[in-house]
NUPA-991423 format. One record per atom (N, C-alpha, C): atom name; chain; x, y, z; residue in three letters. Coordinates in nm, 4 decimals. Example, Ala and Ser with C-alpha at 12.3 -4.5 7.8 and 13.67 -1.06 7.14 Angstrom:
<pts>
PT atome chaine        x        y        z residu
PT     N      A   1.3190  -0.5690   0.7800    ALA
PT    CA      A   1.2300  -0.4500   0.7800    ALA
PT     C      A   1.3200  -0.3300   0.7800    ALA
PT     N      A   1.2850  -0.2250   0.7080    SER
PT    CA      A   1.3670  -0.1060   0.7140    SER
PT     C      A   1.2900   0.0030   0.7870    SER
</pts>
This chain:
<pts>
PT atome chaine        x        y        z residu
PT     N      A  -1.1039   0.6658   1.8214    UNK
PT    CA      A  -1.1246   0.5247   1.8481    UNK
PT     C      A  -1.1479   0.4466   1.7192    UNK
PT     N      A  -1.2241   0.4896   1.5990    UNK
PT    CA      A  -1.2484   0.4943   1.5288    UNK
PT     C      A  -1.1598   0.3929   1.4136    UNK
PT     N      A  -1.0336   0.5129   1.3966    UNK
PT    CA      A  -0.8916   0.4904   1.3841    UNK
PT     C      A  -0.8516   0.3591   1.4251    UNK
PT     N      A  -0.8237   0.3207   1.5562    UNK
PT    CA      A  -0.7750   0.2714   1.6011    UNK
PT     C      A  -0.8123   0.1200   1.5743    UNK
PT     N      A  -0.9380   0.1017   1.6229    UNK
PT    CA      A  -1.0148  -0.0486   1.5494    UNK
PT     C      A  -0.9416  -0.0190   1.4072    UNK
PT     N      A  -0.9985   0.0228   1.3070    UNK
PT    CA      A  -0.9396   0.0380   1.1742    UNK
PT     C      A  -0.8026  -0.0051   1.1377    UNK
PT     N      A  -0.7263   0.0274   1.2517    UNK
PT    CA      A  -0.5615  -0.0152   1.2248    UNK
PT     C      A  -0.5903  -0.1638   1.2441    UNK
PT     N      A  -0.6437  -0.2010   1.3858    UNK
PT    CA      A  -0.6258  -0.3256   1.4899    UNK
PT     C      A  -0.6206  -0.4176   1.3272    UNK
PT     N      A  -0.7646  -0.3897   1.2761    UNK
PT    CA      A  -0.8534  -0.4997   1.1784    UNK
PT     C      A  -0.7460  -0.5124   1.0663    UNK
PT     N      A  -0.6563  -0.4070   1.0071    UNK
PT    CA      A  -0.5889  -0.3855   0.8839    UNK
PT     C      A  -0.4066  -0.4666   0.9434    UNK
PT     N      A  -0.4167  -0.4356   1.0535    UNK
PT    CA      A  -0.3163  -0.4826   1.1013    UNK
PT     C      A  -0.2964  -0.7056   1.0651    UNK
PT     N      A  -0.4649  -0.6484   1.1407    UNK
PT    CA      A  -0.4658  -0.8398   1.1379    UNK
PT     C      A  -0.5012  -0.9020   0.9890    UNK
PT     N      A  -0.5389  -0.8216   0.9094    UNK
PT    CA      A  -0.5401  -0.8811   0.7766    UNK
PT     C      A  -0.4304  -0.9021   0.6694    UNK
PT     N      A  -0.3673  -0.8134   0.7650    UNK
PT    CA      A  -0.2171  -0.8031   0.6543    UNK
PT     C      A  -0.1544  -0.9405   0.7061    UNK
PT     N      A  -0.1145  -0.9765   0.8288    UNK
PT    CA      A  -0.0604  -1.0313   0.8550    UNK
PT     C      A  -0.1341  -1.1778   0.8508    UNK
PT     N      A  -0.2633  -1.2049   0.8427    UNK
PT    CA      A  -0.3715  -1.3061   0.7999    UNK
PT     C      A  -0.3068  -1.3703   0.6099    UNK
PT     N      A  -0.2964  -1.2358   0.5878    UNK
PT    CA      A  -0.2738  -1.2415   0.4015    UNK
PT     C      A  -0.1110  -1.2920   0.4280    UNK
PT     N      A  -0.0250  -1.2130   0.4834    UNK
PT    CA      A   0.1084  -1.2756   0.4606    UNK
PT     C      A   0.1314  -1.4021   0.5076    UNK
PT     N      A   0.0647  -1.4568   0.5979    UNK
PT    CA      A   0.0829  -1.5761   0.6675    UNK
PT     C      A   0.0282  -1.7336   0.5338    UNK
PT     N      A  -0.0707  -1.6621   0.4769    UNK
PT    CA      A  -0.1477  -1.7345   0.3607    UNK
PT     C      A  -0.0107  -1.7217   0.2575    UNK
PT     N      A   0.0583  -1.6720   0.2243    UNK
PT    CA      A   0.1296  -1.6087   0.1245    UNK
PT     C      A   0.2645  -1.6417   0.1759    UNK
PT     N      A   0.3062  -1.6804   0.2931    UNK
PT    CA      A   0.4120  -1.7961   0.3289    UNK
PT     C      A   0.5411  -1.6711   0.3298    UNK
PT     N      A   0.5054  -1.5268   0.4054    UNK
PT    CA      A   0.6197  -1.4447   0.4334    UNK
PT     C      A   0.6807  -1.5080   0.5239    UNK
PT     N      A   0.8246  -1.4796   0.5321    UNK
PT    CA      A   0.9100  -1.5047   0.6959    UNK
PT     C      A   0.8480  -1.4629   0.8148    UNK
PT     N      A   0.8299  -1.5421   0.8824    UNK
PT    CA      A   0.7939  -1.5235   1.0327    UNK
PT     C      A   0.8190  -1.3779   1.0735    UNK
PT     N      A   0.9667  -1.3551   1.0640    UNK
PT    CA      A   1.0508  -1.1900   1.1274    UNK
PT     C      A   0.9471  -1.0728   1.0593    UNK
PT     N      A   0.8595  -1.1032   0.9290    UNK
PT    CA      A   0.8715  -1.0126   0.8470    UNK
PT     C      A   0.7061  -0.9814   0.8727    UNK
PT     N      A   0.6314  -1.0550   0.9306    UNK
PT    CA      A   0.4709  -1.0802   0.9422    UNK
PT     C      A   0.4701  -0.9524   1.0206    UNK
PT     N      A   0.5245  -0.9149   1.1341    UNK
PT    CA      A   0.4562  -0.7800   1.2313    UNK
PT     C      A   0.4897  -0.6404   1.1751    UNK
PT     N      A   0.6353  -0.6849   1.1048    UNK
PT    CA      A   0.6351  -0.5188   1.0162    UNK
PT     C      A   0.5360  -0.5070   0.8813    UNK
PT     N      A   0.4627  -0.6123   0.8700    UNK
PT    CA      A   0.4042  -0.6334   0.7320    UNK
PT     C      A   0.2567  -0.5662   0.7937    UNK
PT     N      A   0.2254  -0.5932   0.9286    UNK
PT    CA      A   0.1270  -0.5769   0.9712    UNK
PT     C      A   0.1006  -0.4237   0.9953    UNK
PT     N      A   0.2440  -0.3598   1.0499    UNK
PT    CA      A   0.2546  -0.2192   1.1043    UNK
PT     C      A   0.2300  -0.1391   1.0107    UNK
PT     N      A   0.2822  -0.1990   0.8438    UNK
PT    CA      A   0.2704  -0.0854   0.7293    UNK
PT     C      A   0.1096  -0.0966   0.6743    UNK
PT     N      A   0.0758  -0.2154   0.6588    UNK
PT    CA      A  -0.0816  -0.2803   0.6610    UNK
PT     C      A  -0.1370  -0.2083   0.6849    UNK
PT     N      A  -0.1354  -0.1716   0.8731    UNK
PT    CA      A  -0.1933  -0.1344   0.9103    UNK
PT     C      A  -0.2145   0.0816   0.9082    UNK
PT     N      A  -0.0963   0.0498   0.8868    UNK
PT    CA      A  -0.0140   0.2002   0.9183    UNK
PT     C      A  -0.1129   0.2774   0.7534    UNK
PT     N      A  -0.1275   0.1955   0.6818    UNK
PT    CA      A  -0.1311   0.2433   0.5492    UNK
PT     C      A  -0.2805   0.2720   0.5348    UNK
PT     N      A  -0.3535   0.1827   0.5502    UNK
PT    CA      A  -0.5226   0.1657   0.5711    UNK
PT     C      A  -0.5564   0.2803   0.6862    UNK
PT     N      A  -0.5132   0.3101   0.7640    UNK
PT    CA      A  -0.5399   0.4234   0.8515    UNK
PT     C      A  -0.4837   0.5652   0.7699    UNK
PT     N      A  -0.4252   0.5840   0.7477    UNK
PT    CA      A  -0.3833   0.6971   0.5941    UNK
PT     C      A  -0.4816   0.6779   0.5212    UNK
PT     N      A  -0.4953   0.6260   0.4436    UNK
PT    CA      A  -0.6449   0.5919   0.3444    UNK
PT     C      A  -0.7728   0.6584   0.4095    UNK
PT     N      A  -0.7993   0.6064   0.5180    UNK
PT    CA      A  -0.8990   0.5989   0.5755    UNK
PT     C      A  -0.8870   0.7485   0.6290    UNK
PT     N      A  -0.8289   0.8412   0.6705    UNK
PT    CA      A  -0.8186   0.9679   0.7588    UNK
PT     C      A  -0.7830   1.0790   0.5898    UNK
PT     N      A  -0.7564   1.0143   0.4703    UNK
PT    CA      A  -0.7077   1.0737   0.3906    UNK
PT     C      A  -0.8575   1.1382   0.2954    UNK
PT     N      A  -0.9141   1.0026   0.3439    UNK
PT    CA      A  -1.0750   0.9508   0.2457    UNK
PT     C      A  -1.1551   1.0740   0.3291    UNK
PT     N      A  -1.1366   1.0677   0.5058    UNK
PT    CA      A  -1.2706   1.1243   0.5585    UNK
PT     C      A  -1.2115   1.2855   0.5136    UNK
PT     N      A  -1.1159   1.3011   0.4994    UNK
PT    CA      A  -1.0371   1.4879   0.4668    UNK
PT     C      A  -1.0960   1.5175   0.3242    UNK
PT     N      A  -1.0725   1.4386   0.2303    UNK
PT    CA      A  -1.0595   1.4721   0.0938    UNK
PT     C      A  -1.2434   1.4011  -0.0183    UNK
PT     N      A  -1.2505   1.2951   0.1055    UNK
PT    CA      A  -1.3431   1.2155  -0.0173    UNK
PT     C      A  -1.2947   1.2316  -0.1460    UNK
PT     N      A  -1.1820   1.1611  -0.1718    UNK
PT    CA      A  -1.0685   1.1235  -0.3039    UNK
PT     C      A  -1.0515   1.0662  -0.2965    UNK
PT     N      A  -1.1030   0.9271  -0.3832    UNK
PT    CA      A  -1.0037   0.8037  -0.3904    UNK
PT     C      A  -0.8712   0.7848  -0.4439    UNK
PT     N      A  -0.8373   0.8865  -0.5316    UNK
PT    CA      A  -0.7390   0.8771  -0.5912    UNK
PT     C      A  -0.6313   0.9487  -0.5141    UNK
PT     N      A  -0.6490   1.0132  -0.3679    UNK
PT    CA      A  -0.5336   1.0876  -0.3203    UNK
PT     C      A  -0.5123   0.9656  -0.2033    UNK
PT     N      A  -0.6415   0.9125  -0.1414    UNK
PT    CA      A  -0.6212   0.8401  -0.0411    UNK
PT     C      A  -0.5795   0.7482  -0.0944    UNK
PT     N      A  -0.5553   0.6696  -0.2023    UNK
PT    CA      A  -0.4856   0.5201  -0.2013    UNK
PT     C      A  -0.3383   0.5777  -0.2659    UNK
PT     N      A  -0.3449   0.6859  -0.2799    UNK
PT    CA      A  -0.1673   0.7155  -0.3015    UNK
PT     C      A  -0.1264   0.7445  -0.2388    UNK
PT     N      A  -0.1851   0.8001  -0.0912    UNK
PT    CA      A  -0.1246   0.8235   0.0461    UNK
PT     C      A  -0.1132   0.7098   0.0870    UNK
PT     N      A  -0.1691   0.6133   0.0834    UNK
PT    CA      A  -0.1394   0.4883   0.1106    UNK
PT     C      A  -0.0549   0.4480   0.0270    UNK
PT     N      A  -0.0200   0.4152  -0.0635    UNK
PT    CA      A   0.0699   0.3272  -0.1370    UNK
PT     C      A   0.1932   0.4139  -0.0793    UNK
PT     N      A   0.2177   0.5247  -0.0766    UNK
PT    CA      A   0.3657   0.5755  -0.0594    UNK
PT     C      A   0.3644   0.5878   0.0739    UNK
PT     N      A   0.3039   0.5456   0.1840    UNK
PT    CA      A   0.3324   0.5155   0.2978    UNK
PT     C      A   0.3516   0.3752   0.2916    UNK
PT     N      A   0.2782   0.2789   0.2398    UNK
PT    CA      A   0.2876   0.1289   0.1923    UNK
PT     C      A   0.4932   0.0752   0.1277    UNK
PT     N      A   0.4854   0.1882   0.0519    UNK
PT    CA      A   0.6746   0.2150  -0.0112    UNK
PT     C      A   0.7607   0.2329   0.0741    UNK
PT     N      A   0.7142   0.3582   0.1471    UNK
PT    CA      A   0.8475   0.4192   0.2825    UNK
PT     C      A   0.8774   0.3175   0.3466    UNK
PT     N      A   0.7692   0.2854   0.4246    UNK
PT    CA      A   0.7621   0.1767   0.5441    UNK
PT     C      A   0.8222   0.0090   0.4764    UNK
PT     N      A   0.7685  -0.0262   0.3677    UNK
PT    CA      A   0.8289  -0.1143   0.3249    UNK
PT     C      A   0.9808  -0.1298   0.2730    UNK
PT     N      A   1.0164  -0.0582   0.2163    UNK
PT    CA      A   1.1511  -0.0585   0.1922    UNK
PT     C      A   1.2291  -0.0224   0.3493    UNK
PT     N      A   1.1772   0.0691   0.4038    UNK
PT    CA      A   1.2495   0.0871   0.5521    UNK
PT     C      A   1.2574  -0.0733   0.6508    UNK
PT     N      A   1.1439  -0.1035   0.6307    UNK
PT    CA      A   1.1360  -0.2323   0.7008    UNK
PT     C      A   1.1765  -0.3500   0.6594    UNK
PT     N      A   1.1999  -0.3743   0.4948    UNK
PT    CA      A   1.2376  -0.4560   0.4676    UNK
PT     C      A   1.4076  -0.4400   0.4557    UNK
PT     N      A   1.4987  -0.3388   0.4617    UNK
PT    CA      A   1.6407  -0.2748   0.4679    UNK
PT     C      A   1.6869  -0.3508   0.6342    UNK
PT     N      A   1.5682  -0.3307   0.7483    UNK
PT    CA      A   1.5748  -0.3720   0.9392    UNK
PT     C      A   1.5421  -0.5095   0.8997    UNK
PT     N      A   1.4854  -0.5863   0.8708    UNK
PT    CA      A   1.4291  -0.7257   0.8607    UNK
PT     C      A   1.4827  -0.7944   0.7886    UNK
PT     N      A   1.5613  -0.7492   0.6655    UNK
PT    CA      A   1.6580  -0.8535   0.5630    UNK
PT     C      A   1.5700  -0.8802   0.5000    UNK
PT     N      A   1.4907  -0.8341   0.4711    UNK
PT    CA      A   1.3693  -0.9614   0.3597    UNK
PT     C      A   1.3654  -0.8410   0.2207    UNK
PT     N      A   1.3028  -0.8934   0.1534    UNK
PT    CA      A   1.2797  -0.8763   0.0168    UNK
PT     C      A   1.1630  -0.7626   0.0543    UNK
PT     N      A   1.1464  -0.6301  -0.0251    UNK
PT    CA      A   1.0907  -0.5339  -0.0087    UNK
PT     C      A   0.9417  -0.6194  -0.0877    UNK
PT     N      A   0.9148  -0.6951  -0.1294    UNK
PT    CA      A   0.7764  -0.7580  -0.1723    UNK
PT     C      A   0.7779  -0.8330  -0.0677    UNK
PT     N      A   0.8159  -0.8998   0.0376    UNK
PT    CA      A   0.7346  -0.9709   0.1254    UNK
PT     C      A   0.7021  -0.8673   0.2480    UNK
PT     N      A   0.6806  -0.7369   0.2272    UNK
PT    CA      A   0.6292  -0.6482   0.3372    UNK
PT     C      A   0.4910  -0.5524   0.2423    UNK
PT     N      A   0.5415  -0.5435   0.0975    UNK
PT    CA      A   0.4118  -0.5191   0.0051    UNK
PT     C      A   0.3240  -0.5305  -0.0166    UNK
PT     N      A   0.3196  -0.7023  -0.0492    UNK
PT    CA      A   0.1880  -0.7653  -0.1171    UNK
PT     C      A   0.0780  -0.7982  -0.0224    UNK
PT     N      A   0.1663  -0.8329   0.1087    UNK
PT    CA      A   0.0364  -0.8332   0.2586    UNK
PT     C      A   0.0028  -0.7052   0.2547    UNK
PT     N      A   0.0807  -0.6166   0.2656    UNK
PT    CA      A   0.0118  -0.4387   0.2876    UNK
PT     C      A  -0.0656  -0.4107   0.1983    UNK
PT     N      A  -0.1149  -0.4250   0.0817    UNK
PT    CA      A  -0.2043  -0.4088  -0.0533    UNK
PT     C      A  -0.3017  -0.4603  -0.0232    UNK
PT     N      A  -0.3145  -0.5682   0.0579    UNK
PT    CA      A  -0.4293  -0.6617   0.0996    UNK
PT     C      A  -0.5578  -0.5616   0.0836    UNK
PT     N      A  -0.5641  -0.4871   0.1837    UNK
PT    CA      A  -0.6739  -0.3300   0.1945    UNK
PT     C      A  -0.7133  -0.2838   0.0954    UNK
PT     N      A  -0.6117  -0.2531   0.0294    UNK
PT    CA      A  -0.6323  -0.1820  -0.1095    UNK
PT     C      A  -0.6575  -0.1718  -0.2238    UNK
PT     N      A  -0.6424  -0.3115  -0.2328    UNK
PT    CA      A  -0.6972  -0.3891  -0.3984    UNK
PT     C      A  -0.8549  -0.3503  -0.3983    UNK
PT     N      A  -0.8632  -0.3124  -0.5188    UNK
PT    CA      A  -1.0539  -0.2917  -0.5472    UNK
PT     C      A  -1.1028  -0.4132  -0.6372    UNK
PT     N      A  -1.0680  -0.5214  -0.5680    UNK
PT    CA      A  -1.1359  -0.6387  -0.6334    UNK
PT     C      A  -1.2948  -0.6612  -0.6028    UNK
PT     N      A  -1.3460  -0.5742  -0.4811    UNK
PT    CA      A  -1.5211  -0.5650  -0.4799    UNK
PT     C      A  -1.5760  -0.5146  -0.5739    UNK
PT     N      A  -1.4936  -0.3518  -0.6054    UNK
PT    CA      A  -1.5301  -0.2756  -0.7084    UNK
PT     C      A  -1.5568  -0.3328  -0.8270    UNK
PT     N      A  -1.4373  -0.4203  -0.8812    UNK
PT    CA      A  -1.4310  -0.4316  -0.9965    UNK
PT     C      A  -1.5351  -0.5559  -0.9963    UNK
PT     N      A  -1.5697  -0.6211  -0.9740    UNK
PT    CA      A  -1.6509  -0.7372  -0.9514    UNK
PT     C      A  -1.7693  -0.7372  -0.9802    UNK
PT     N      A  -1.8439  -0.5831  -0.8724    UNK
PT    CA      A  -1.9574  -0.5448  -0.8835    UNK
PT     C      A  -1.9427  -0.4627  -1.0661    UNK
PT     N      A  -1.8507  -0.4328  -1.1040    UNK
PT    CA      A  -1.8802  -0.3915  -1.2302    UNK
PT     C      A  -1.8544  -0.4955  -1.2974    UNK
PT     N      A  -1.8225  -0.5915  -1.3050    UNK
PT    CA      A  -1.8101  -0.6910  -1.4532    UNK
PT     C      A  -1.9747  -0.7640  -1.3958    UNK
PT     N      A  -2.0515  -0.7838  -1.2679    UNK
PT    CA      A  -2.1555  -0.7977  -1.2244    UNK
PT     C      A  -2.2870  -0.7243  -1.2810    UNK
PT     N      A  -2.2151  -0.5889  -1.3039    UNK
PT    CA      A  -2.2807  -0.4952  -1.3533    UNK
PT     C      A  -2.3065  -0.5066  -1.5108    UNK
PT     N      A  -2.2282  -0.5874  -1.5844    UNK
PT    CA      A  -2.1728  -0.5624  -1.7267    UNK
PT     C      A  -2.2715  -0.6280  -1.7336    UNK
PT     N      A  -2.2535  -0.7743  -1.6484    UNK
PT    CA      A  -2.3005  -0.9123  -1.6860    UNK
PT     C      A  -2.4542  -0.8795  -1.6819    UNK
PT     N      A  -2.4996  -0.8535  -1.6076    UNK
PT    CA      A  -2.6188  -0.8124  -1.6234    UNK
PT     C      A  -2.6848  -0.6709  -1.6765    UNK
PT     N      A  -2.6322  -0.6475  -1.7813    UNK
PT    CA      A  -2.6949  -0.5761  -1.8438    UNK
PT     C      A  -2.6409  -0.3766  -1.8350    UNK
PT     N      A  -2.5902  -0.3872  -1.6868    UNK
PT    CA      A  -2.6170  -0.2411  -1.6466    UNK
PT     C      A  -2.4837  -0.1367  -1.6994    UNK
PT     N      A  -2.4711  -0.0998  -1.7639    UNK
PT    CA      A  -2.3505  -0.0413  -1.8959    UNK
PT     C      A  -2.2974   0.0541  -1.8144    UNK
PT     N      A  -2.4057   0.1647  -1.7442    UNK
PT    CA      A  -2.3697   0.2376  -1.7129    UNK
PT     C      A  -2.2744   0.2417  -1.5454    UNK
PT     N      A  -2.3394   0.1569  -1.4736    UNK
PT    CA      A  -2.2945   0.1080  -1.3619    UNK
PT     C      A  -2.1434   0.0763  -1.3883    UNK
PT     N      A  -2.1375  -0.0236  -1.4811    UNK
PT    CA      A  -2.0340  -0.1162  -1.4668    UNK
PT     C      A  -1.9334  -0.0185  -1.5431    UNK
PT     N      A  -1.9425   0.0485  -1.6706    UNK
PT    CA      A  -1.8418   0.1811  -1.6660    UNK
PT     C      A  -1.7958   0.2772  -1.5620    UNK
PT     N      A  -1.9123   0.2791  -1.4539    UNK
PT    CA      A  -1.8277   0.3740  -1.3717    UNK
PT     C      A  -1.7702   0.2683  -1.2682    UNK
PT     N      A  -1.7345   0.1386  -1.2282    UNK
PT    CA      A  -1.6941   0.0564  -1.1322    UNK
PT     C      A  -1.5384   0.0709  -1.2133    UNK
PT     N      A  -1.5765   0.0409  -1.3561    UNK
PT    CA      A  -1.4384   0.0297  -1.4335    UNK
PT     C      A  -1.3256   0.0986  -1.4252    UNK
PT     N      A  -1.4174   0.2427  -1.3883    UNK
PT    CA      A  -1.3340   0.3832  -1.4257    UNK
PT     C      A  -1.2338   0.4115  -1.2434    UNK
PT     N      A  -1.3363   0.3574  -1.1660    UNK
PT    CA      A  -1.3129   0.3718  -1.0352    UNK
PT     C      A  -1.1869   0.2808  -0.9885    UNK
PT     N      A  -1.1849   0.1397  -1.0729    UNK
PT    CA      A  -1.0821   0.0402  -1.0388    UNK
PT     C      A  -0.9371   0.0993  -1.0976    UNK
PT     N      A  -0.9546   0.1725  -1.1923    UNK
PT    CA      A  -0.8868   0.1903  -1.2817    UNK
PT     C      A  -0.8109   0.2745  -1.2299    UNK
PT     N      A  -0.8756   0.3324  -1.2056    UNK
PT    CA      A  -0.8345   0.4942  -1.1137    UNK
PT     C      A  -0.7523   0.4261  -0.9743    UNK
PT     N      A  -0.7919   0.3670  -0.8750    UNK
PT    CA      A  -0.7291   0.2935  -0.7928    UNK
PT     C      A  -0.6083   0.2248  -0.8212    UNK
PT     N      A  -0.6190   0.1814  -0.9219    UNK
PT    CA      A  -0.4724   0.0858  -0.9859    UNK
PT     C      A  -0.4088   0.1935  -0.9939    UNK
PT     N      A  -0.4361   0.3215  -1.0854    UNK
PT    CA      A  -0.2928   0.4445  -1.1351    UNK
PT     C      A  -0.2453   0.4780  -0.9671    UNK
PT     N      A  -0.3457   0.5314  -0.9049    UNK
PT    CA      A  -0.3283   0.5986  -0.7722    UNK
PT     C      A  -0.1851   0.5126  -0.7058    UNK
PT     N      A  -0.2362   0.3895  -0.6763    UNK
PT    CA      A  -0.1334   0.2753  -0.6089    UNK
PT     C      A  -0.0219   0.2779  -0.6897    UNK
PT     N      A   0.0131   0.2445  -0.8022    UNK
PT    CA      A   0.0770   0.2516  -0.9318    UNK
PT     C      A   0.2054   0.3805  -0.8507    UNK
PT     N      A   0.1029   0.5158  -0.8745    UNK
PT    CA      A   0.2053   0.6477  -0.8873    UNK
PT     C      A   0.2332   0.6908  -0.7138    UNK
PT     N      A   0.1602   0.6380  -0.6522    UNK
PT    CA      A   0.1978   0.6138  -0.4893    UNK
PT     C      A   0.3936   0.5372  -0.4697    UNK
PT     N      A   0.3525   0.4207  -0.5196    UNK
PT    CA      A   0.4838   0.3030  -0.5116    UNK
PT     C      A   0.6460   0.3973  -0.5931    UNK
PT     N      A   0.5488   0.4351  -0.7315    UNK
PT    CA      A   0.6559   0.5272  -0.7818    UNK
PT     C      A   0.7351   0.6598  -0.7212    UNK
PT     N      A   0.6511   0.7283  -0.6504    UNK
PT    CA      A   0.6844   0.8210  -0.5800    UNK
PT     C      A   0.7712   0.8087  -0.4536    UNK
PT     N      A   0.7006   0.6835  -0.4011    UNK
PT    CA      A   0.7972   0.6291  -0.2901    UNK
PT     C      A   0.9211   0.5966  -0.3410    UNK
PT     N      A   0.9650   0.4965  -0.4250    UNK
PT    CA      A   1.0739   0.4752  -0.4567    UNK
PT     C      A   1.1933   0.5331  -0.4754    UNK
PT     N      A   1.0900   0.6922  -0.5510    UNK
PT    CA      A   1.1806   0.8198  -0.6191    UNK
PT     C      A   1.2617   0.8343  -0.4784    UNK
PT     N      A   1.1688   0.8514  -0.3922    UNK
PT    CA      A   1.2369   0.9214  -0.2316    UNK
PT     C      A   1.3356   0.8068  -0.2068    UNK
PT     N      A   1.3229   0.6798  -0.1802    UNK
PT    CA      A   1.3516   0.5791  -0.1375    UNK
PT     C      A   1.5321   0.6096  -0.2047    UNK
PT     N      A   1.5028   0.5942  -0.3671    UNK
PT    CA      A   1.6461   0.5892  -0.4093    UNK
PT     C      A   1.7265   0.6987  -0.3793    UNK
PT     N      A   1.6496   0.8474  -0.3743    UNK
PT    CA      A   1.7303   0.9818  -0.3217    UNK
PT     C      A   1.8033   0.9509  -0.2205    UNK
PT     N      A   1.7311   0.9159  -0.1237    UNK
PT    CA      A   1.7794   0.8986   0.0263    UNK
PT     C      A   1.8540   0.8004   0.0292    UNK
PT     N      A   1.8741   0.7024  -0.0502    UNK
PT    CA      A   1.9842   0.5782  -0.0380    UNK
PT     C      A   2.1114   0.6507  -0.1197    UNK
PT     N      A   2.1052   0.7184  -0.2076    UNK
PT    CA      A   2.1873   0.7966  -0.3235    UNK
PT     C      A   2.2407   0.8963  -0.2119    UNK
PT     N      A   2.2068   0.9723  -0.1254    UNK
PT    CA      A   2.2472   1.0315  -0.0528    UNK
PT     C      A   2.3097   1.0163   0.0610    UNK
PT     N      A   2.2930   0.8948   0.1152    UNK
PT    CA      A   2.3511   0.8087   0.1952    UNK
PT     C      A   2.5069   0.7634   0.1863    UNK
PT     N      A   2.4829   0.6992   0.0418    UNK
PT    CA      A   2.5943   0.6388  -0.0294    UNK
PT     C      A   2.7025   0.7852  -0.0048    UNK
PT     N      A   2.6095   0.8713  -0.0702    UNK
PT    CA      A   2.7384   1.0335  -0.0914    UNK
PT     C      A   2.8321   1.0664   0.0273    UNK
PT     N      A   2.7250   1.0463   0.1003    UNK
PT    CA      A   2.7511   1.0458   0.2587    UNK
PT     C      A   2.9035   0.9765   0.3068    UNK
PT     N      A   2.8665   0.8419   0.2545    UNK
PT    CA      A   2.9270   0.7184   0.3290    UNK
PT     C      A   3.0628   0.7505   0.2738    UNK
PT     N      A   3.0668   0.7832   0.1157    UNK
PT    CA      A   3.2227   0.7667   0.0602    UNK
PT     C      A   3.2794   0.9232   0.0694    UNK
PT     N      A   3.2485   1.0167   0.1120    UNK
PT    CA      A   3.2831   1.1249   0.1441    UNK
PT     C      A   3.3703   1.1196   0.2790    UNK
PT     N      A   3.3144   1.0544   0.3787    UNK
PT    CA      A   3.3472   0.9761   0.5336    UNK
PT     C      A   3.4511   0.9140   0.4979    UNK
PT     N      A   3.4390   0.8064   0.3978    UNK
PT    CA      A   3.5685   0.6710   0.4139    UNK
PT     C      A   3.6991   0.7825   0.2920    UNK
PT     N      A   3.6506   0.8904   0.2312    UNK
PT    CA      A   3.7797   0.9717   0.1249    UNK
PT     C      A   3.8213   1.0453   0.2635    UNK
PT     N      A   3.8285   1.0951   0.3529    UNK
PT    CA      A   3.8726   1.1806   0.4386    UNK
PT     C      A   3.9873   1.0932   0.5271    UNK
</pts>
């Protein structure tokens, strides 16, 4: 059940953020599905591993699949199904509470908020990359596909 609220809420924020962010209408519910789809990965990845750095790359390369898949069905630009789905994932609290941390004094705090944001950015970073790798295989293979079909 747990899960499930978790999607509902990630679902409606994605699509809260894309709507702010002026995506196509067509493109708001698949923006929501990967949103949502992605933050529930995170979240089931986090309670398995307690890793931030595996759970936001399970997310980002579910955030990739789903986006490029959805944006290929929807016609839209593979960034207007992205930047709503990231919504979740950005560690702009983190980093906040550490320049919060800086600001007032606390060195040690605010180095490890730093190290943590930081770490979140590569994770997402090598998530998107990984997706893509697949993304272009499978289109590269497609293609092989297609002109193998139309040489016969």
């Amino acid at each position: 059940m747990t899960y499930l609220i978790q999607f509902i809420i990630s679902f409606a924020s994605t699509v809260g953020f894309g709507i702010i962010t002026n995506i196509p209408r067509r493109a708001l519910p698949t923006a929501g599905l990967t949103g949502g789809t992605a933050w529930t990965c995170y979240i089931f990845v986090q309670h398995l591993h307690a890793n931030v750095f595996l759970a936001n790359m399970a997310a980002a390369i579910i955030i990739g699949l789903l986006g490029n898949w959805f944006a290929i069905r929807k016609r839209v630009p593979v960034n207007m199904i992205y930047i709503p789905s990231l919504v979740s994932l950005v560690p702009g609290g983190t980093i906040y509470l550490a320049m919060k941390n800086f600001s007032l004094g606390h060195y040690a705090n605010a180095q490890a908020g730093v190290i943590t944001t930081v770490t979140i950015a590569v994770a997402l970073a090598v998530g998107f990359v990984l997706a893509e790798v697949v993304v272009r295989q499978i289109k590269q293979h497609l293609r092989n596909r297609q002109q193998d079909s139309l040489a016969r």
